[in-house]
N, C-alpha and C positions, 0 to 999 in steps of 0.2 A: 598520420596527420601532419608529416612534415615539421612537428613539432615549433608552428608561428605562436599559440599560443591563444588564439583566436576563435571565439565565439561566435557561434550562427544566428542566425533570426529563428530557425525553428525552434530550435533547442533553448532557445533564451526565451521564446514565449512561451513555450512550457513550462520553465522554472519560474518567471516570473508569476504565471496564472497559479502553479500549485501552490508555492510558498506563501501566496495570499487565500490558497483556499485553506490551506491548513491550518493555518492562525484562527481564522473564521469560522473553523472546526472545534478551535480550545487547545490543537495539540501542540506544544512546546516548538518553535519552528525558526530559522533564520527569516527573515522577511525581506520584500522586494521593492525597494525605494524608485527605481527606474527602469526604463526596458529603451533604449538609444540604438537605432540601428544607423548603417552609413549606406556608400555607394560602392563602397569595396566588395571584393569579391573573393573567395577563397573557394577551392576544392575540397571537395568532401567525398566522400565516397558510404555515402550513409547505411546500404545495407553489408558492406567489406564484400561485394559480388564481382568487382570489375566494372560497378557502372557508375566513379563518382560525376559531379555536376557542382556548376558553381552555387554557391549560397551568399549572403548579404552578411555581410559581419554586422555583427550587434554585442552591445556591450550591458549588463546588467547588474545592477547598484545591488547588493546584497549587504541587508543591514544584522548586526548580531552584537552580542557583548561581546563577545572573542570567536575566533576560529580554530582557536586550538585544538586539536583531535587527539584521540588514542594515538594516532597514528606519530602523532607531534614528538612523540615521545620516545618512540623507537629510532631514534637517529645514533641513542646511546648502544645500538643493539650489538652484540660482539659477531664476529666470522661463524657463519650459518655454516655447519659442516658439509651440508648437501649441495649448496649452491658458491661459496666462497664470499658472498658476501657481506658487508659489515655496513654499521652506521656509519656515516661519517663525525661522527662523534662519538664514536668510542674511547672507553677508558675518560672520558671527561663528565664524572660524577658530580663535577663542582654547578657545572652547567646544569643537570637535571635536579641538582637542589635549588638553583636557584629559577628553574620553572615551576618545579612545583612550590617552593613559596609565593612564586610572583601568581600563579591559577589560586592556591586557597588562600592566601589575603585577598586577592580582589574580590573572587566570584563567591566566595566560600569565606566569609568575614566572622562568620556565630561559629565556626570549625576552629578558627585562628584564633581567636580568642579564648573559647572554652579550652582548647588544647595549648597552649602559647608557651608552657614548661616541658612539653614534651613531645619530641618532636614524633614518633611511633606512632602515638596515640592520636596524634592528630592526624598523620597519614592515613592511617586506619579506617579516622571517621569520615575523612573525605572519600578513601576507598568504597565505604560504606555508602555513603551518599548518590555518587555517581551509579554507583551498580544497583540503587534505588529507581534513580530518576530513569537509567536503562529501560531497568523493566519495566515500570508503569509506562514510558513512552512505546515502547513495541507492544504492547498491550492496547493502546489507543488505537496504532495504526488498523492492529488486528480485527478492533470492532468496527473498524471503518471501511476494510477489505484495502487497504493500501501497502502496496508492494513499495519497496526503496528501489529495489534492482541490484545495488552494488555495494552493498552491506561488510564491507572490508573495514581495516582501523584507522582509515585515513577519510571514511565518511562517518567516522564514531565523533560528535560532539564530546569535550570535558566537561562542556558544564548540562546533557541531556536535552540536546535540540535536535530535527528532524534537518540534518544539514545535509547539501549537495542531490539537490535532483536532475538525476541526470536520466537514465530509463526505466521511471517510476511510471508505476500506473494504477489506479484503483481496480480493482477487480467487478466485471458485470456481471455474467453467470458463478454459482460461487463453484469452484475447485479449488478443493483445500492445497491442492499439487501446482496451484497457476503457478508460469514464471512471465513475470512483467519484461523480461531482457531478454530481446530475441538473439544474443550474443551469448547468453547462462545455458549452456548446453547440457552441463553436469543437472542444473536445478540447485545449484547452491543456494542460489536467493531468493527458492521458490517462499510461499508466501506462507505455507506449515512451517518454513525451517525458517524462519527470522528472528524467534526468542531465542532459539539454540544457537545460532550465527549470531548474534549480538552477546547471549552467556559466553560466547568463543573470544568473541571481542576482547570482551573484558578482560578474559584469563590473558590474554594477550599483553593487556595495559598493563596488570599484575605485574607480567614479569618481567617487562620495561620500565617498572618502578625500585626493582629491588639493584641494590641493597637500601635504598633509604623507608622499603615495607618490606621486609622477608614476605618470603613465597609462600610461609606458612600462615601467615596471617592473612594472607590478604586471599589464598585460595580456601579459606575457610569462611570468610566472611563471605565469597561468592558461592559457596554453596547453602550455605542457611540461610542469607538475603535472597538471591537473586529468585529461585523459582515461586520461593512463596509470597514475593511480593508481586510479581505477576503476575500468579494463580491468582489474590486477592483485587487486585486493581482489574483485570478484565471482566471477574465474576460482577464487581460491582458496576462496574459500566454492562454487561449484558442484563443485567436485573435491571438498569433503569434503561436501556430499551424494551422490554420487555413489558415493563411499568410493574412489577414487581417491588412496589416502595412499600407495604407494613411490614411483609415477613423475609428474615435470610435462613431459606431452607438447607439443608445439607444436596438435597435432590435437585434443588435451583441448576446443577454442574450437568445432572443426564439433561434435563429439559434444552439445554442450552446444548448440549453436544447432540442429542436426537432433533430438532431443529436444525441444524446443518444437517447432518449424515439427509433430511428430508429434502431440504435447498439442493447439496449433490445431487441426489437422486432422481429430481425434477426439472435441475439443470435453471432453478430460480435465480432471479438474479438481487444479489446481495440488498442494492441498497430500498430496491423497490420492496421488495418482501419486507423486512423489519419495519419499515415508511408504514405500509400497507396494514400492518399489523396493530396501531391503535386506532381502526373502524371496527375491530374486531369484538361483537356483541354479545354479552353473558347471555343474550337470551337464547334459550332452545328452539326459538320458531326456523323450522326446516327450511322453508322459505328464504328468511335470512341470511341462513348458514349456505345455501346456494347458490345464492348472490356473493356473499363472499368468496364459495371459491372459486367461481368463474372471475372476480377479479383476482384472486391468489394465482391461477393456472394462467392466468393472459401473463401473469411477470415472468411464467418458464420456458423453456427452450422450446419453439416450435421441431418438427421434424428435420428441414431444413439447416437450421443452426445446429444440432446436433450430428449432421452430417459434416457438416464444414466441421465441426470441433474436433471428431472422431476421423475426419479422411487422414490413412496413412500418408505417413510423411516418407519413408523409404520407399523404392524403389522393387518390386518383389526380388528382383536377381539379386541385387544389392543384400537386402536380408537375410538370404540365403548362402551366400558368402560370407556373411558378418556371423550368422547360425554355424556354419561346419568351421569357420578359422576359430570360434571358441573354443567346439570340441579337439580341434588339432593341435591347436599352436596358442592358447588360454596367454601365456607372455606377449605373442605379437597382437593377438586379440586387444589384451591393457592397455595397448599406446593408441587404438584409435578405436575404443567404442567400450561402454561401460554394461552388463546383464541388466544394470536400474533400466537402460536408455532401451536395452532389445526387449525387455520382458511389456515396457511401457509400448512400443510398435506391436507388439503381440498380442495386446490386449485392446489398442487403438484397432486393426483388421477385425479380432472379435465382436468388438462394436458397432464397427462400422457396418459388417454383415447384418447382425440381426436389427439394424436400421434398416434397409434393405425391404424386410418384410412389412414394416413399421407403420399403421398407417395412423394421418391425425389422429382419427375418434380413438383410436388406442391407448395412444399417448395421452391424450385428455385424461381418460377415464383412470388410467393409470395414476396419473398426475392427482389425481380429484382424492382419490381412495390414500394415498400416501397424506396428502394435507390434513383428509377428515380423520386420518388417526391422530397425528400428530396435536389436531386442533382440540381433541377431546382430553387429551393428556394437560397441553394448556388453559382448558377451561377451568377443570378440575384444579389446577394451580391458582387461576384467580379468585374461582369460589373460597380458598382458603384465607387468600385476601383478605376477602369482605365479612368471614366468618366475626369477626370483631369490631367492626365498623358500624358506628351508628346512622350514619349517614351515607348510601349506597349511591346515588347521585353526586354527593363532594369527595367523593372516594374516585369514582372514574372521573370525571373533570381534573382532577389530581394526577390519574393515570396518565390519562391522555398528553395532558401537559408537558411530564415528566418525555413519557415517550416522543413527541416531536419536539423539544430541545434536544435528543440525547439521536434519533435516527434523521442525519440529513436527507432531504428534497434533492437536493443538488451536490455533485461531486464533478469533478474533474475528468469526465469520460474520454479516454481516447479520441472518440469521435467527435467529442464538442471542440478540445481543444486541435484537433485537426481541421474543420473546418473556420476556426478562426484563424491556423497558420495559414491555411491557401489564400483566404482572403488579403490577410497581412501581409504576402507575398506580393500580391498583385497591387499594394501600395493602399490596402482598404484596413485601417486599425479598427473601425467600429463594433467590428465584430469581437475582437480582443475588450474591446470596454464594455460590449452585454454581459460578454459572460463572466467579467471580471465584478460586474454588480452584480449578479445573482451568486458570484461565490461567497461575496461578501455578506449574504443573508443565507445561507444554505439551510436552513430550518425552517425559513418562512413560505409560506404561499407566494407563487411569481404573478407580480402585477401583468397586465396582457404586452406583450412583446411590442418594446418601443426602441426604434433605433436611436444610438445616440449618432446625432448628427454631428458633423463634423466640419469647418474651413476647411475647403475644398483645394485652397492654395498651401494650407501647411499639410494637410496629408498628401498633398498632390495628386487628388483622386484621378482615377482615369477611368474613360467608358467601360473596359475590362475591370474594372475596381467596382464599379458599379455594377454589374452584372453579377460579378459574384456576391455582393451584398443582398442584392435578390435572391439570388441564387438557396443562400443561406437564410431569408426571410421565412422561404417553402419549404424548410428544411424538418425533422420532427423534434416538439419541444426539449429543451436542457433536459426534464429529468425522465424524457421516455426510454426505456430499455434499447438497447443499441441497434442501428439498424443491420441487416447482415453482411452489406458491405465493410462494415468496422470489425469483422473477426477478421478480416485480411488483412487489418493495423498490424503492421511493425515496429517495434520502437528498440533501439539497440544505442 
C-alpha cells in the first residue's frame, strides 16, 4: 500500500455501517461519527492478484474512550529470539507504569480506588477485568455469527470494545470453520477459533505487563476467568434467543450445540433460523409443524449454493503435487501448505461429488427430517418451561419478546453492504443511509422500503447514480438470505 496512510471509500463504508450496527446490536463497540470522502485517488490492489485500481480516499471519524490496545503495550517487548526484533521501548519500565496508571485511573476508577495501597493487587484486578470484558465481548460476537478477521493484539481494545473493522463479516450459512478474511489462509481467525485467539490475546497482554503483574498471577487469573466466564455469558445469551427465560438447565449446552451441528448440516443460515424460531408453536397440530418447516428449509442451502460452497479451490495437478511433496519432502511441504488446508480440499472434492448426484427433493427432505428431530428435542425443552407457569399465554408473549430483542432481523450482510458501496461509488449515498436506518433498529420489523432522498447538488447525483439506486430498489429485501451471487464476495 505504499504505505500513504490513506483510507478508501469501500473499506470506510464498511466500517462506518458495522461500527453502527454493532452498537445497535448492545455489543461494546468504537462508533462512527462520520464517513468524508474526497476527489483523490489512491491505488489499491484490493484482491493482492496484480489487478489493483484507483479508489476515492475517505476519511472516518471513529469515536471511543481510548484506543489503546493489547498491542499498546508491547512496545516494552525485549529482542524476539526467532525474529531479532524488539520494542522500541524496551527496558523503559518507567513508561509502562506510567500507562498502566494512566488506563486504570481513567477507564478503570472503582479498580484505583479500591486497590490505591497496592499496586499488585490492583493490576491484578484490572487484569481480571479486561479478561472479563474479553470474554463476554467474543461471546456476543459468537451469538451474532460475526467474524473480526484480524484478531491480533493490536485490534485487542484495553478497555473491551469491538475495535478496527477492517475484513469483518457476519456469517450467512453457519460454518463453524467460516473465515470472514479472504487473505486468513491458515483460518486463524476463523469464526470457531476467536475465544481461543483472543484467550491468546490476552496471555499475550500478560506478559507485556510483567514485571509490574508477574506472570504468575496474571496466567492464573486467565485461566479460572477467562473460559468460564464465556461459557457463562454465551449460554446465557443463547437461552434468551431460544426464549428459554424460567428454567437454566444443565442440558440447555447440547440443545444449543445440536441446534448448530443441525444449521451445519442443513447449511441454515444463522441469523434467519434463530429470527425464525420464535413463530415456533407448542402445539402438535401436524399441519402447523409443516408449515413451519417449509419456512425453516427455505432459510437452507439450496443445491446450487452448496455447490458454489463446496467447489474445489485447487487445481487437481496442483493437489497432487502438494499430496506426494508431503509424503517426500514433509520440511519443503511446511513452507508452503499446511495437512489442515489439504485435508480441508480433500473433503471440499468429497463433497462436492456427492452434490453431483444431489437432487432438490433430496435435499429438502433431508433438510426436513434433520429440523423435525431437532424440533422435538426443543419442544420437549419448552414444555418444561411452562411446567410451572400459571399463565401459558403470558409465558409465550414473554417468549416471544425476549426472543426478538435478543435474534436480529437485520445484520450487515456482505451483500447489502456491497450494494450500497457500488452505489456510493457512483456518487449515490442513499443507499448507505437505508441501510444504516435499518441497522439502527435491527430487532424491529422494516417499515416498506422508502428511499431517503437526497440534494441532488450536494451528492452530486448523476444519471449513472441514479440508475443504480434503482438498480438497488429491485434488489432482494435487507434481511433475505444472501443471494448466490454474494458467495463470490471477497473481503481481504
Amino acid at each position: 500500500r505504499q504505505a500513504d496512510g490513506r483510507k478508501v471509500l469501500r473499506s470506510s463504508i464498511r466500517e462506518f455501517l458495522c461500527s453502527e450496527a454493532m452498537f445497535h446490536l448492545g455489543i461494546p463497540t468504537t462508533r462512527a461519527g462520520t464517513c468524508v470522502t474526497s476527489d483523490s485517488k489512491v491505488i489499491r490492489d484490493v484482491f493482492y492478484d496484480g489487478n489493483p485500481k484507483n479508489e476515492r480516499c475517505t476519511v472516518v471519524l471513529r469515536i471511543a474512550s481510548t484506543f489503546i490496545r493489547f498491542g499498546s503495550f508491547e512496545i516494552f517487548k525485549p529482542t524476539d529470539e526467532y525474529t531479532g526484533r524488539k520494542g522500541p521501548s524496551v527496558n523503559r519500565n518507567d513508561i509502562r507504569i506510567q500507562m498502566l496508571d494512566y488506563v486504570i485511573s481513567t477507564f478503570y476508577p472503582e479498580i484505583q480506588e479500591s486497590y490505591a495501597d497496592n499496586t499488585i493487587q490492583r493490576n491484578a484486578a484490572f487484569f481480571k477485568e479486561i479478561t472479563k470484558r474479553t470474554a463476554r465481548l467474543v461471546a456476543e460476537w459468537q451469538c451474532v455469527g460475526f467474524c473480526h478477521g484480524v484478531l491480533n493484539t493490536d485490534n485487542m481494545s484495553i478497555v473491551g470494545l469491538t475495535i478496527d473493522y477492517g475484513p469483518f463479516g457476519f456469517m450467512d450459512r453457519y460454518d463453524p470453520e467460516h473465515i470472514c478474511n479472504g487473505s486468513d489462509n491458515t483460518g486463524r481467525y476463523a469464526y470457531n477459533k476467536q475465544p481461543e485467539i483472543c484467550k491468546w490475546n490476552l496471555g499475550k497482554l500478560a506478559e507485556a505487563l510483567v514485571p509490574e503483574l508477574p506472570l504468575e498471577i496474571s496466567e492464573l487469573i486467565l485461566e479460572e476467568e477467562y473460559d468460564a466466564e464465556f461459557e457463562k455469558h454465551y449460554l446465557q445469551k443463547m437461552r434468551k434467543k431460544l426464549g428459554l427465560i424460567q428454567l437454566e438447565l444443565e442440558e440447555d449446552s447440547k440443545l444449543v450445540s445440536e441446534l448448530l451441528e443441525t444449521m451445519h448440516l442443513t447449511g441454515g443460515d444463522f441469523t434467519n433460523i434463530f429470527y425464525l424460531l420464535s413463530s415456533f408453536s407448542l402445539d402438535s397440530d401436524p399441519s402447523k409443524l409443516e408449515d413451519f418447516l417449509e419456512e425453516l428449509t427455505s432459510q437452507c442451502a439450496s443445491v446450487e449454493e452448496l455447490k458454489v460452497a463446496f467447489k474445489p479451490q485447487m487445481d487437481p495437478r496442483q493437489l497432487s503435487m502438494m499430496l506426494m511433496l508431503a509424503q517426500s519432502n514433509p520440511q519443503l511441504f511446511a513452507l508452503i501448505g499446511t495437512k489442515a488446508n489439504i485435508n480441508k480440499e480433500l473433503e471440499r472434492i468429497e463433497q462436492f461429488s456427492k452434490l453431483q448426484q444431489l437432487t432438490a427433493a433430496d435435499l429438502l427432505s433431508r433438510n426436513k427430517r434433520h429440523w423435525k428431530e431437532w424440533l422435538e428435542k426443543y419442544r420437549g425443552r419448552l414444555q418444561k418451561e411452562i411446567e410451572n407457569v400459571s399463565d401459558g399465554d403470558a409465558w409465550n408473549t414473554d417468549r416471544v419478546k425476549v426472543m426478538n430483542s435478543n435474534n436480529p432481523k437485520y445484520i450487515l450482510r456482505n451483500y447489502i453492504a456491497q450494494n450500497a458501496i457500488e452505489a456510493a461509488e457512483n456518487g449515490d449515498f442513499s443507499e448507505v443511509r437505508n441501510v444504516l436506518k435499518l441497522l439502527e433498529n435491527p430487532f424491529q420489523e422494516a417499515e416498506p422500503f422508502r428511499e431517503v432522498k437526497e440534494d441532488a447538488e450536494e451528492e452530486g447525483a448523476t444519471a449513472t447514480a441514479a440508475a443504480c439506486a434503482q438498480d438497488t430498489r429491485s434488489r432482494l429485501p435487507y434481511c433475505s438470505k444472501p443471494p448466490l451471487w454474494a458467495s463470490e464476495l471477497c473481503v481481504t
